[in-house]
Chimera marker file (.cmm) of the C-alpha trace (Angstrom):
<marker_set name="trace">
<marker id="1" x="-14.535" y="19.727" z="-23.511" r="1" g="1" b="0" radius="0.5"/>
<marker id="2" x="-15.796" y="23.106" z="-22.144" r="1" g="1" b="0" radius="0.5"/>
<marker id="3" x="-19.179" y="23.560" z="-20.389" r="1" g="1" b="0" radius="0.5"/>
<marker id="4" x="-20.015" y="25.680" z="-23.084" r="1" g="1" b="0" radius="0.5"/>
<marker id="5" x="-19.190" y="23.201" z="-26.327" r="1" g="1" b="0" radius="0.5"/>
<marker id="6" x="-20.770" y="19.931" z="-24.661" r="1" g="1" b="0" radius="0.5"/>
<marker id="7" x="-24.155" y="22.053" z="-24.116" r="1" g="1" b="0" radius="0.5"/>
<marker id="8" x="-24.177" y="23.282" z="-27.728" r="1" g="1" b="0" radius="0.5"/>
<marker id="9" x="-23.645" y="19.493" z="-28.954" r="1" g="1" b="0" radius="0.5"/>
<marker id="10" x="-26.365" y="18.467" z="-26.735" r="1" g="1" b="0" radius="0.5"/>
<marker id="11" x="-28.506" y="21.438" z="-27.931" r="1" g="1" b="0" radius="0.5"/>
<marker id="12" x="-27.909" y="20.330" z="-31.745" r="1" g="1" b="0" radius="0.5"/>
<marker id="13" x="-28.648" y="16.804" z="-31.098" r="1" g="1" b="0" radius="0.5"/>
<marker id="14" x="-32.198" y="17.386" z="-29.699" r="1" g="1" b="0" radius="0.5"/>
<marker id="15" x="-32.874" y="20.353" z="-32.164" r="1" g="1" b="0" radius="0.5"/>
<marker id="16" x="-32.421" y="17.372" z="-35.156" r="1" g="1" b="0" radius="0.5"/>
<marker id="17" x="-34.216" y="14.766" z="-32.728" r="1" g="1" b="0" radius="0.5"/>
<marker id="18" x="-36.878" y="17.175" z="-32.147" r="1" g="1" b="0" radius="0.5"/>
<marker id="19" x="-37.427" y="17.880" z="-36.134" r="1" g="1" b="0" radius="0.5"/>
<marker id="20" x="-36.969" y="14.383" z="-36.832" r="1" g="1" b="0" radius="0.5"/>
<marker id="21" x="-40.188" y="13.479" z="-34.738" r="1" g="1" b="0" radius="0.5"/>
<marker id="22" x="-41.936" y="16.787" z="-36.077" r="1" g="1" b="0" radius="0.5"/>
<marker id="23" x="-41.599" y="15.436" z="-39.100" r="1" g="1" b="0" radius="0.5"/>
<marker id="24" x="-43.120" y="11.872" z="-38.927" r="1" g="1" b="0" radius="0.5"/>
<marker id="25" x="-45.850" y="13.051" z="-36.939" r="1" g="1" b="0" radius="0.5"/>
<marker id="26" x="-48.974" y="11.646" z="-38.087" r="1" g="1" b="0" radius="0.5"/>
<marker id="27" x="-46.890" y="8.624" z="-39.789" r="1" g="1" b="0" radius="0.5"/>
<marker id="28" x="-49.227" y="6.185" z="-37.607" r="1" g="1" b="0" radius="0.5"/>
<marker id="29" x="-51.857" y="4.428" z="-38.120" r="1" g="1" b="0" radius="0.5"/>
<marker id="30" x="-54.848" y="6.699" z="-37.468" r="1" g="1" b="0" radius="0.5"/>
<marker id="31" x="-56.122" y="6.329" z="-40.446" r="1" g="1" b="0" radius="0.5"/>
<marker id="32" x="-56.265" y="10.446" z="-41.081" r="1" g="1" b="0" radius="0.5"/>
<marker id="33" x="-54.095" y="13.021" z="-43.006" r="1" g="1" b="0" radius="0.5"/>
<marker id="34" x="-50.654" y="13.808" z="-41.685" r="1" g="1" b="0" radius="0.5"/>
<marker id="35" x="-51.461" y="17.104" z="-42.933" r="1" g="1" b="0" radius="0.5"/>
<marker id="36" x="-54.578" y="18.062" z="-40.847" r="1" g="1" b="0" radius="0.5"/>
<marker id="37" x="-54.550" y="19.325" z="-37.472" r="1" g="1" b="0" radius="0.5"/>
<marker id="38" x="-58.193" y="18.158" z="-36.019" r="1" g="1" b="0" radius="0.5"/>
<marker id="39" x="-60.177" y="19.858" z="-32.501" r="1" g="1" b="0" radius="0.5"/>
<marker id="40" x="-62.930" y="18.950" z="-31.584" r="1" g="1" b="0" radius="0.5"/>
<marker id="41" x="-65.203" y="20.912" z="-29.522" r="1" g="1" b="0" radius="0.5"/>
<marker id="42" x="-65.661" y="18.605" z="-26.850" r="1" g="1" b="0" radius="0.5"/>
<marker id="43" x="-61.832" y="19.127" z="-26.162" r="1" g="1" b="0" radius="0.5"/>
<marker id="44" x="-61.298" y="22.195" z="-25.820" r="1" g="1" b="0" radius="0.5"/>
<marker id="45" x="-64.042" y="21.844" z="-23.271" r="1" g="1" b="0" radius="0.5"/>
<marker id="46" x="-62.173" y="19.626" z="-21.383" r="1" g="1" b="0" radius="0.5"/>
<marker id="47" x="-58.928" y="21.263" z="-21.521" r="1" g="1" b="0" radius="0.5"/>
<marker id="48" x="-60.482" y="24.670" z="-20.133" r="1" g="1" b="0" radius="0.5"/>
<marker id="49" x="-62.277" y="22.278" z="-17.602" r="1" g="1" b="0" radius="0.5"/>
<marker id="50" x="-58.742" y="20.982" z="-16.367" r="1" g="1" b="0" radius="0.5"/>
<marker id="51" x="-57.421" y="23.980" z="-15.793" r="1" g="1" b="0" radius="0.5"/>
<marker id="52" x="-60.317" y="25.742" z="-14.512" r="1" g="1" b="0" radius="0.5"/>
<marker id="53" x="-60.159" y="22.840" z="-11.690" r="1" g="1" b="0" radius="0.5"/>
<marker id="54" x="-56.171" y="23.181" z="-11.686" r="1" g="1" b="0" radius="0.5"/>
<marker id="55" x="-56.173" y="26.983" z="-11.394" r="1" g="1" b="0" radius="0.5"/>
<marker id="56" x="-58.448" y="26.130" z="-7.961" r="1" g="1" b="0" radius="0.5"/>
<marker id="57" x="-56.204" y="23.160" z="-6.593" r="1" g="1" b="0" radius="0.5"/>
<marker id="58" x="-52.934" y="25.218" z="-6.971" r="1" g="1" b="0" radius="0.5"/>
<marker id="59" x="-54.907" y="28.325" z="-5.289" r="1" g="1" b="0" radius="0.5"/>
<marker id="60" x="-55.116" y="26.102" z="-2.426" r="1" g="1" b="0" radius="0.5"/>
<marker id="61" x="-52.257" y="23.900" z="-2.685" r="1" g="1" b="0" radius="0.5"/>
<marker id="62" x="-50.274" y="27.075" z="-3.219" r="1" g="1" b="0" radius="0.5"/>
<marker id="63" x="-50.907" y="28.767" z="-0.013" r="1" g="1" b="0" radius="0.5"/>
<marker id="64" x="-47.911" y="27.601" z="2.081" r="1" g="1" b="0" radius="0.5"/>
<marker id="65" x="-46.086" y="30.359" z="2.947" r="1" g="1" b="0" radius="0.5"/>
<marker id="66" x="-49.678" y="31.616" z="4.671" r="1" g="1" b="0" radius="0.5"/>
<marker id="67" x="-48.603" y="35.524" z="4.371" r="1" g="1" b="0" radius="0.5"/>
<marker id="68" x="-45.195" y="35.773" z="4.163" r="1" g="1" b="0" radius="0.5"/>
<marker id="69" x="-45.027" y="39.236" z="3.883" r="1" g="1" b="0" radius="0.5"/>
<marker id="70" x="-47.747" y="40.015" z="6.672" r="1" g="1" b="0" radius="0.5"/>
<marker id="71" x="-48.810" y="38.246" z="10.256" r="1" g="1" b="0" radius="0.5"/>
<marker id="72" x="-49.011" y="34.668" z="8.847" r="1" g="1" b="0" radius="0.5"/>
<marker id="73" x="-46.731" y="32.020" z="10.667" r="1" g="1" b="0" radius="0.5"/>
<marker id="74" x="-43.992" y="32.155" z="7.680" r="1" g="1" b="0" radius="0.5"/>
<marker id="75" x="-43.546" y="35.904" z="8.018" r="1" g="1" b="0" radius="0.5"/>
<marker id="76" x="-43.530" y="35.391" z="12.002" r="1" g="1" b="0" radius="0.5"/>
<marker id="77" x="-41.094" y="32.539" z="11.904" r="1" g="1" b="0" radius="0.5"/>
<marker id="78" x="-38.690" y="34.752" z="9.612" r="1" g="1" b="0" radius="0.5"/>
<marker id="79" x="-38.982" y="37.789" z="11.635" r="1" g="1" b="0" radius="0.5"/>
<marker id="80" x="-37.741" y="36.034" z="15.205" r="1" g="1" b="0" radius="0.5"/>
<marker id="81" x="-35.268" y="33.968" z="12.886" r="1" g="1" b="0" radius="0.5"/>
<marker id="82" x="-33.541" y="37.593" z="11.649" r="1" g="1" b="0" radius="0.5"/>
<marker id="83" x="-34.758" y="39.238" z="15.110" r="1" g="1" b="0" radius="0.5"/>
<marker id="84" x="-32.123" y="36.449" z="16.742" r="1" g="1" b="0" radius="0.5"/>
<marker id="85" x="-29.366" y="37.055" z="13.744" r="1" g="1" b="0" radius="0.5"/>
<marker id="86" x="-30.300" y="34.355" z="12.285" r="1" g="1" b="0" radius="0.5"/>
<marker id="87" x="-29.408" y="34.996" z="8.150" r="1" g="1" b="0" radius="0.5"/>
<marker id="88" x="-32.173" y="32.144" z="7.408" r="1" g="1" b="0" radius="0.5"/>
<marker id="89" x="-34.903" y="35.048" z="8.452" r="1" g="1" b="0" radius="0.5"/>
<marker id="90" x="-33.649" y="37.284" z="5.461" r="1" g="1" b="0" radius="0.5"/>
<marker id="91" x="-33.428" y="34.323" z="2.945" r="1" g="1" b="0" radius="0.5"/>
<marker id="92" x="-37.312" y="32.771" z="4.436" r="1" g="1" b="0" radius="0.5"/>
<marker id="93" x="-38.460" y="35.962" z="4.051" r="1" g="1" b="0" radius="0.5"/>
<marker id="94" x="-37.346" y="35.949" z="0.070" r="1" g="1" b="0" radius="0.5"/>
<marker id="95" x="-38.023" y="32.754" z="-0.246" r="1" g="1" b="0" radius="0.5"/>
<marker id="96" x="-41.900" y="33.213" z="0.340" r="1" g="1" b="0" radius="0.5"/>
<marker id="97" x="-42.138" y="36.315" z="-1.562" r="1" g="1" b="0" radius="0.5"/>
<marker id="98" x="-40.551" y="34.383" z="-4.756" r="1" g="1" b="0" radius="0.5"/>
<marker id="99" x="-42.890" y="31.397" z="-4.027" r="1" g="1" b="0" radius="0.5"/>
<marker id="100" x="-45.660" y="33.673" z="-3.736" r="1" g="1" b="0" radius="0.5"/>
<marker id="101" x="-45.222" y="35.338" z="-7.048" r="1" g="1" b="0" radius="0.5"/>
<marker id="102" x="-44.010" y="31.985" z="-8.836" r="1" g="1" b="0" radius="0.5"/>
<marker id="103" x="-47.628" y="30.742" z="-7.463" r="1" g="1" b="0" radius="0.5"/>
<marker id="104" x="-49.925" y="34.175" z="-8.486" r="1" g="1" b="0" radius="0.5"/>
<marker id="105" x="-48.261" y="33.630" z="-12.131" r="1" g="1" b="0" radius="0.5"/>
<marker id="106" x="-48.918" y="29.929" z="-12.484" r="1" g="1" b="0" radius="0.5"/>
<marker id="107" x="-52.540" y="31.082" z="-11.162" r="1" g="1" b="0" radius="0.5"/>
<marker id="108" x="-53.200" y="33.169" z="-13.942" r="1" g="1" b="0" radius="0.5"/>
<marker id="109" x="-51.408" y="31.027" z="-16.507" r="1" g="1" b="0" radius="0.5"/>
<marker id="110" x="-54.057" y="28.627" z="-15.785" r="1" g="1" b="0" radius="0.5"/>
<marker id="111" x="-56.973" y="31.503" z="-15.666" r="1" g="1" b="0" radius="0.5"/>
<marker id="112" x="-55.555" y="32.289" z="-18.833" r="1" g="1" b="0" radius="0.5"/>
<marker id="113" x="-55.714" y="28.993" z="-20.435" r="1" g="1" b="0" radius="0.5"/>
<marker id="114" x="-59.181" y="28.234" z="-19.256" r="1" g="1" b="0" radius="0.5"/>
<marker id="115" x="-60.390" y="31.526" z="-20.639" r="1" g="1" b="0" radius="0.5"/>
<marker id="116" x="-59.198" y="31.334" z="-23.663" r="1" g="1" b="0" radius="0.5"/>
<marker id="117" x="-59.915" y="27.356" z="-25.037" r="1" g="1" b="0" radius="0.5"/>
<marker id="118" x="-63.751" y="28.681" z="-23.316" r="1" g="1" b="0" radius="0.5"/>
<marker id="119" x="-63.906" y="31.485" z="-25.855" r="1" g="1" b="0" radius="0.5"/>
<marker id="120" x="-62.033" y="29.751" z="-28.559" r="1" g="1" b="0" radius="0.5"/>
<marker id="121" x="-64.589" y="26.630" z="-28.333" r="1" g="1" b="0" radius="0.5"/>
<marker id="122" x="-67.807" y="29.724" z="-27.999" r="1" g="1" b="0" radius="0.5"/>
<marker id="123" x="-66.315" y="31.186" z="-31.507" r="1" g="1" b="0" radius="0.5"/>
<marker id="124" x="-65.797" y="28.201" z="-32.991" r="1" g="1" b="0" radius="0.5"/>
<marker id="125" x="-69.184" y="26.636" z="-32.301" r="1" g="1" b="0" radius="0.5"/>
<marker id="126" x="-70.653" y="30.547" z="-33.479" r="1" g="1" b="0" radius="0.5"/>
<marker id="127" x="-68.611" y="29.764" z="-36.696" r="1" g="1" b="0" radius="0.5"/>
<marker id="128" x="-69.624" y="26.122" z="-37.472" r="1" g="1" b="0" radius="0.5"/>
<marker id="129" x="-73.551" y="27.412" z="-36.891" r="1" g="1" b="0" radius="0.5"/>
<marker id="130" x="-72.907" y="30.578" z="-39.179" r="1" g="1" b="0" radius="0.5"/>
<marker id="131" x="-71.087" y="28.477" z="-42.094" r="1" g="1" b="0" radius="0.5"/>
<marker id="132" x="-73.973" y="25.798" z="-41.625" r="1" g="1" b="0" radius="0.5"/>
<marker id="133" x="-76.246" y="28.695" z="-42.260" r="1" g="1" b="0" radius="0.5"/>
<marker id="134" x="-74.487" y="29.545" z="-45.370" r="1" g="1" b="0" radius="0.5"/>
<marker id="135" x="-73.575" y="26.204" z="-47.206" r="1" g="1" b="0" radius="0.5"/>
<marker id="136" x="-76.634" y="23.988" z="-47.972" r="1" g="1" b="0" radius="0.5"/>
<marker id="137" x="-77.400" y="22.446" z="-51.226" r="1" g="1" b="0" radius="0.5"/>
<marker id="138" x="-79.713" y="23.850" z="-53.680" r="1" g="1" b="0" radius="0.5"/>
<marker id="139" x="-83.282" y="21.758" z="-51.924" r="1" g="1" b="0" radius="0.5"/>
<marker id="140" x="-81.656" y="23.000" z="-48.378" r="1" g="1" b="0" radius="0.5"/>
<marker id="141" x="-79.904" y="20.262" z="-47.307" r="1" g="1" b="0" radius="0.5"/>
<marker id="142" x="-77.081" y="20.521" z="-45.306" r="1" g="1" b="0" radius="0.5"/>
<marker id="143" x="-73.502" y="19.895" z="-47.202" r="1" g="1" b="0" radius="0.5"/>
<marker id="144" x="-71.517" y="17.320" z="-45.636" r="1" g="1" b="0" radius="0.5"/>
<marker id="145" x="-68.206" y="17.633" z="-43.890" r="1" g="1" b="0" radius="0.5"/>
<marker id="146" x="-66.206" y="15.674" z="-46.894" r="1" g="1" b="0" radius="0.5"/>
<marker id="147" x="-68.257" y="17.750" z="-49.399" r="1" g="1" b="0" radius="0.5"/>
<marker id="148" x="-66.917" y="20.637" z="-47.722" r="1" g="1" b="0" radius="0.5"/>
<marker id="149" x="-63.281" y="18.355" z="-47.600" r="1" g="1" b="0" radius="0.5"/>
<marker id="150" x="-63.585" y="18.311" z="-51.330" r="1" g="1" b="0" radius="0.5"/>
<marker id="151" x="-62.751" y="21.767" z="-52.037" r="1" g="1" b="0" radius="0.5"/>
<marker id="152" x="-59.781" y="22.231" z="-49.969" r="1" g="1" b="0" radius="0.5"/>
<marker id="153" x="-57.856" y="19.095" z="-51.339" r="1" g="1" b="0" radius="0.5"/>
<link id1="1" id2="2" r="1" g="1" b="0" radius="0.2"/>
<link id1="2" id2="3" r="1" g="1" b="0" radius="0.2"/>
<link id1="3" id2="4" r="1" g="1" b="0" radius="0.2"/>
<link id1="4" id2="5" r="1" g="1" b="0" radius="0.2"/>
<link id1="5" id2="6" r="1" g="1" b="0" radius="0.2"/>
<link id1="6" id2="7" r="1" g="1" b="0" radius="0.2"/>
<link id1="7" id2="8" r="1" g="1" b="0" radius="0.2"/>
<link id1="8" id2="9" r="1" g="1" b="0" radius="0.2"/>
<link id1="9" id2="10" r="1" g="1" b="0" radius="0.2"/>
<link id1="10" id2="11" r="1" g="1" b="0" radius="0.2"/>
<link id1="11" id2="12" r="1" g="1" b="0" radius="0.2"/>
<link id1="12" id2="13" r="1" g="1" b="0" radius="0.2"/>
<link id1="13" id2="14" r="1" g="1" b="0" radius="0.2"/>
<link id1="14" id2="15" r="1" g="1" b="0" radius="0.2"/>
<link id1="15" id2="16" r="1" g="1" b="0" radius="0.2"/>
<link id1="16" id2="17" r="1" g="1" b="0" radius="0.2"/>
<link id1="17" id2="18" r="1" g="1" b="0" radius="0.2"/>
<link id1="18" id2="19" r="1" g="1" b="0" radius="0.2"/>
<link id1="19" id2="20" r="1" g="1" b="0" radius="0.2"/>
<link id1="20" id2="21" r="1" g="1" b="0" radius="0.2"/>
<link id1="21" id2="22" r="1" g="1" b="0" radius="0.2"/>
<link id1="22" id2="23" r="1" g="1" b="0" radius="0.2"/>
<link id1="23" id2="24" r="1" g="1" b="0" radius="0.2"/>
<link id1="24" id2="25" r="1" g="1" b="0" radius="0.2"/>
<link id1="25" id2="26" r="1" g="1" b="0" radius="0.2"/>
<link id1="26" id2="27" r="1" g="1" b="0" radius="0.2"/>
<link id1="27" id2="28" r="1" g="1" b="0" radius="0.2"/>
<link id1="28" id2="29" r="1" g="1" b="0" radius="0.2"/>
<link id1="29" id2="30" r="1" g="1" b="0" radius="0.2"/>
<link id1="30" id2="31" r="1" g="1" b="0" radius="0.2"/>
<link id1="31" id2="32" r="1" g="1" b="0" radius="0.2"/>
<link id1="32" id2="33" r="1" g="1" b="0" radius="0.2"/>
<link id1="33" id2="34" r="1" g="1" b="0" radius="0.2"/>
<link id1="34" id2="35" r="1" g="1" b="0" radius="0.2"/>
<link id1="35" id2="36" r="1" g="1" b="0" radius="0.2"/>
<link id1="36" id2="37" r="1" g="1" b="0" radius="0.2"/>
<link id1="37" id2="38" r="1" g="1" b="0" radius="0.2"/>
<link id1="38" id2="39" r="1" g="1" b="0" radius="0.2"/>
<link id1="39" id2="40" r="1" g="1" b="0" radius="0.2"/>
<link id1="40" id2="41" r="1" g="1" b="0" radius="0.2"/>
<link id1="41" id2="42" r="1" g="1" b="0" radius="0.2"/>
<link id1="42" id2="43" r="1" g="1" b="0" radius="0.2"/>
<link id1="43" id2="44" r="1" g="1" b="0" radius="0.2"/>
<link id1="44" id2="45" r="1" g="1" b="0" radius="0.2"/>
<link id1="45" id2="46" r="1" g="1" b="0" radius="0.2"/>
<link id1="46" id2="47" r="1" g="1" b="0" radius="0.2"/>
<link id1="47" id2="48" r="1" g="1" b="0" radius="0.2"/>
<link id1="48" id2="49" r="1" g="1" b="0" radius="0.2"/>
<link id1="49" id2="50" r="1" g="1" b="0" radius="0.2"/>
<link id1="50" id2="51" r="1" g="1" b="0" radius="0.2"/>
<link id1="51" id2="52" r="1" g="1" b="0" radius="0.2"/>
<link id1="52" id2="53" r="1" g="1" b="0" radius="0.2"/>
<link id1="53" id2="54" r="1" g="1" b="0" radius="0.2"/>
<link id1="54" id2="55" r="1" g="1" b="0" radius="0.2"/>
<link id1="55" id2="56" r="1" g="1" b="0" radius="0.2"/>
<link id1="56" id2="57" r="1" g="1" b="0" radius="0.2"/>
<link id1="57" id2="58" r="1" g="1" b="0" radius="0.2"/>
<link id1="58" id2="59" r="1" g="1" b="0" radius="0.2"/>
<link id1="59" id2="60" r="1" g="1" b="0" radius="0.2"/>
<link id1="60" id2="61" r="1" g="1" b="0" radius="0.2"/>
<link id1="61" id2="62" r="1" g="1" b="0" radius="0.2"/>
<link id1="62" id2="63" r="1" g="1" b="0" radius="0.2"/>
<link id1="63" id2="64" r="1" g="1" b="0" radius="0.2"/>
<link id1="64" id2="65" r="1" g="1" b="0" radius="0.2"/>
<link id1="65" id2="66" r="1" g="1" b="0" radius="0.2"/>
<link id1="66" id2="67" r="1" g="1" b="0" radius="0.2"/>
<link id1="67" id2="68" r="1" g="1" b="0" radius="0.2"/>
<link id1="68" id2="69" r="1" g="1" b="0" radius="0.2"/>
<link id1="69" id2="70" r="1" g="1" b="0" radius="0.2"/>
<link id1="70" id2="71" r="1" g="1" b="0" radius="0.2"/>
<link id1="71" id2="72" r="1" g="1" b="0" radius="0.2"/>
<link id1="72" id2="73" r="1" g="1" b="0" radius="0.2"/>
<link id1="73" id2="74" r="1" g="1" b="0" radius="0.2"/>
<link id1="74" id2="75" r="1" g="1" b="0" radius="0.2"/>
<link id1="75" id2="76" r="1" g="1" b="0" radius="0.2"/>
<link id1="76" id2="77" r="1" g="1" b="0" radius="0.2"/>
<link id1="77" id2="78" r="1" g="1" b="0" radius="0.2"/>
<link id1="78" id2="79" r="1" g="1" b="0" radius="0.2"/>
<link id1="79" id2="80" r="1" g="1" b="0" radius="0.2"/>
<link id1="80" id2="81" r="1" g="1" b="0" radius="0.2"/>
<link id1="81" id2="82" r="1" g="1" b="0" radius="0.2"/>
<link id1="82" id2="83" r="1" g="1" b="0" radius="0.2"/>
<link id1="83" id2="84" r="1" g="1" b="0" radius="0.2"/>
<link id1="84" id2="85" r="1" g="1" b="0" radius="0.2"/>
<link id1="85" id2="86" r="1" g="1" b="0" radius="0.2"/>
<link id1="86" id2="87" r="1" g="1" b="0" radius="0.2"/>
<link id1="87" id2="88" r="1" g="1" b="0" radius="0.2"/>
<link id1="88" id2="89" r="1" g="1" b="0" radius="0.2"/>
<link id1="89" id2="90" r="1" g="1" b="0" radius="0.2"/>
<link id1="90" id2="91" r="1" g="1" b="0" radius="0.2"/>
<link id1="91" id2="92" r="1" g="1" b="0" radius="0.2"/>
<link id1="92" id2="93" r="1" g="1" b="0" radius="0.2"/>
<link id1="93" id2="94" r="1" g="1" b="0" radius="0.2"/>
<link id1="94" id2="95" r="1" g="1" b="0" radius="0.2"/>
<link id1="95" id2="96" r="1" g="1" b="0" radius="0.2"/>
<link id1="96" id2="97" r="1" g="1" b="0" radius="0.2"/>
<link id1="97" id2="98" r="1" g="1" b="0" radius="0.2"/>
<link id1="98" id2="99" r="1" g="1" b="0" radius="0.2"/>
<link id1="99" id2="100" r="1" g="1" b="0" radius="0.2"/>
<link id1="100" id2="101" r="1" g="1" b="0" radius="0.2"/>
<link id1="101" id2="102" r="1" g="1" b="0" radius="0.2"/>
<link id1="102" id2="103" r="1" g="1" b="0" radius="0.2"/>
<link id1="103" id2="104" r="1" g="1" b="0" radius="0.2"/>
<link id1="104" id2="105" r="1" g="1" b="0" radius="0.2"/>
<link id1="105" id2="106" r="1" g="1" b="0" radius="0.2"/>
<link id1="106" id2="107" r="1" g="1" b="0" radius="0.2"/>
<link id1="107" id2="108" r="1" g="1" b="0" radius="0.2"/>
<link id1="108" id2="109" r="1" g="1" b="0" radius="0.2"/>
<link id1="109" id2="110" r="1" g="1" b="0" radius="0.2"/>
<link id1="110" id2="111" r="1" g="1" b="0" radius="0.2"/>
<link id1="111" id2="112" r="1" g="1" b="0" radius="0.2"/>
<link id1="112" id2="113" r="1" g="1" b="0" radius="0.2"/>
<link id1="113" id2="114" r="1" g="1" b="0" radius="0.2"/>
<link id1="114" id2="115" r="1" g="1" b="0" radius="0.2"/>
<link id1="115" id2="116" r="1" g="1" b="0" radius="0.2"/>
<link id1="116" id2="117" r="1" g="1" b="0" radius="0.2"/>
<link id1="117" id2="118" r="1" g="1" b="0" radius="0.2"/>
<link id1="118" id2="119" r="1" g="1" b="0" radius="0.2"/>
<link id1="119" id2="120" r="1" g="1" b="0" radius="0.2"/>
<link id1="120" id2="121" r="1" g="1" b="0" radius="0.2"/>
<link id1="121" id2="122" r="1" g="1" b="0" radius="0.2"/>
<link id1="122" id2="123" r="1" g="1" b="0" radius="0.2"/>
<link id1="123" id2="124" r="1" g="1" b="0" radius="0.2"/>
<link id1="124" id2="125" r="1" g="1" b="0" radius="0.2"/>
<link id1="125" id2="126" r="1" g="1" b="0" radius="0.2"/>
<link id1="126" id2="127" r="1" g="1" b="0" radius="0.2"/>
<link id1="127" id2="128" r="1" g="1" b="0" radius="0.2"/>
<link id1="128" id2="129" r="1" g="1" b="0" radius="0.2"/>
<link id1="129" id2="130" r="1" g="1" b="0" radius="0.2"/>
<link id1="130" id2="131" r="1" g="1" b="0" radius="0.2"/>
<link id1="131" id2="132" r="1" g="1" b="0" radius="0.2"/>
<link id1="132" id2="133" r="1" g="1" b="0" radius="0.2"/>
<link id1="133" id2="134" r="1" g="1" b="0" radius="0.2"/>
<link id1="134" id2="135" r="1" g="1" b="0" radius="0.2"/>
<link id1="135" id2="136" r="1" g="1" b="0" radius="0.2"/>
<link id1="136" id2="137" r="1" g="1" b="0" radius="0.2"/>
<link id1="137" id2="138" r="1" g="1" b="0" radius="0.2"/>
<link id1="138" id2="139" r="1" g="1" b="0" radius="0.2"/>
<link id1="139" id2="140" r="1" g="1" b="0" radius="0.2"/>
<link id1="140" id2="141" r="1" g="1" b="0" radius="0.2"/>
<link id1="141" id2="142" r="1" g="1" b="0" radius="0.2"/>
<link id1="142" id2="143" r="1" g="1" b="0" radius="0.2"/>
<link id1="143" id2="144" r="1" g="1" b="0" radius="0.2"/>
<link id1="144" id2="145" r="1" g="1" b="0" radius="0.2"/>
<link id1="145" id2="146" r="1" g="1" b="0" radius="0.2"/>
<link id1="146" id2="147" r="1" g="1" b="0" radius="0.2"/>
<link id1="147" id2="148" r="1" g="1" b="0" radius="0.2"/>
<link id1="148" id2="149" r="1" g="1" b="0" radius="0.2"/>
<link id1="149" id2="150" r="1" g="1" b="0" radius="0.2"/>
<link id1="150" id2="151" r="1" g="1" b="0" radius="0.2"/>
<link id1="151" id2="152" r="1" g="1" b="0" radius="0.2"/>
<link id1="152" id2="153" r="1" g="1" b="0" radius="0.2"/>
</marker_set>
């Protein structure tokens, strides 16, 4: 069997494992609607909060090559290394460069992600105040969440 026809059959077999799952999610017993995708505000919080706190770990944990491309100790090492003939100065020297770019887009993956679930949880509290506002029952009570349920079942 070719390279090529054993990675298709693998492919298949997770595609249909993968819809398989995707399609008893919410099957458990959580007692909720398969149907309904639920966030709360709290966690979107914490999500942006991880990676607010991840984005400044890998900033720091990141930093090993310590200027590859200038007067830090990697760029130094590689230049005697090639200055000698040594071919491990040339591939250093690229390998720092491609760690330092791997690292600066992980960085702003995780800026990214914190921005975003910090707006998203900002617009979404802005919306629950502003439909709050606008439902209320006729004496000005506030309608309840499964009132609101009721007209969307």
């Amino acid at each position: 069997m070719s390279f090529q026809e054993e990675w298709g059959r693998i492919r298949r077999a997770a595609e249909a494992d993968a819809r398989t799952r995707l399609n008893s999610a919410g099957s458990g017993s959580s007692g909720g609607s398969a149907d309904r995708l639920v966030v709360y505000q709290e966690d979107l919080g914490q999500v942006g909060h991880e990676a607010f706190l991840l984005h400044g770990r890998l900033k720091k944990a990141g930093d090993v090559t310590r200027g590859a491309t200038g007067d830090g100790s990697t760029a130094t090492v590689a230049r005697v290394l090639a200055s000698h003939n040594f071919t491990m100065g040339d591939a250093l020297t690229t390998t720092a460069a491609i760690w330092e770019d791997q690292v600066k887009t992980l960085l702003q993956a995780c800026a990214h992600i914190s921005n975003h679930l910090d707006y998203s949880k900002k617009s979404h509290t802005h919306e629950d105040q502003k439909i709050a506002a606008t439902m209320s029952h006729r004496d000005g009570r506030a309608v309840s969440t499964s009132e609101i349920a009721k007209f969307y079942e």
